[in-house]
N, C-alpha and C positions, 0 to 999 in steps of 0.2 A: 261703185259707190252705192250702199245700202241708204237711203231716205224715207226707208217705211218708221212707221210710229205709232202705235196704237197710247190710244189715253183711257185711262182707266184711275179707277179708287177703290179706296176698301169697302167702302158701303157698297157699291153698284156689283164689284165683279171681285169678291170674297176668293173664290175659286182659281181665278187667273193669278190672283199676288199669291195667293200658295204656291202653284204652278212657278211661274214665276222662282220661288224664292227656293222650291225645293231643286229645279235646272242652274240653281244661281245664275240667273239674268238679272244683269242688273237693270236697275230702276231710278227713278231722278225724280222730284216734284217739280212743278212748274206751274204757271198762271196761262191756264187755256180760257180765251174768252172771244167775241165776235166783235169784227167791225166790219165799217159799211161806208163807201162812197158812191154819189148819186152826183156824176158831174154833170146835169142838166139841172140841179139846183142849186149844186154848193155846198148840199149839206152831209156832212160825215160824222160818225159816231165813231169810238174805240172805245169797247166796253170795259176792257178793263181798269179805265181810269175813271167812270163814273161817269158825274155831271163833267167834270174837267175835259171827258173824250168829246162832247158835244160843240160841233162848230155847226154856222152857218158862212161861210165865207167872211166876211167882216162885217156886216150885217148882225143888228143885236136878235138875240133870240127875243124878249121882251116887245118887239117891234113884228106886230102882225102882220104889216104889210110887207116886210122884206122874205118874209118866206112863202107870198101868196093867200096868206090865210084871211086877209080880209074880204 
């Protein structure tokens, strides 16, 4: 089973989508983005939903004390 994957676009890496397109390898777009869990606070991010990826466990973000910040 092959699981390699390189990410790329046309702005950054011009030369590779040529490559690329002239071996015909194919190609797919997709939504590359980062998230994060910190299970000694609770809080996790997915970035590719935005505001919406932001939790605190069920703790309001709006509430300074539930995340130590007072």
């Amino acid at each position: 089973m092959d699981s390699g994957f390189i990410v790329h676009n046309d702005r950054t890496y011009p030369l590779l989508q040529r490559l690329f397109a002239e071996l015909e390898v194919p190609t797919r777009a997709t939504e590359m983005s980062m998230s994060i869990t910190d299970a000694a606070s609770g809080i996790a991010y997915a970035g590719g939903k935005g505001v919406r990826g932001s939790s605190h466990g069920h703790a309001s973000w709006l509430d300074p004390t539930s995340c130590g910040c007072s």
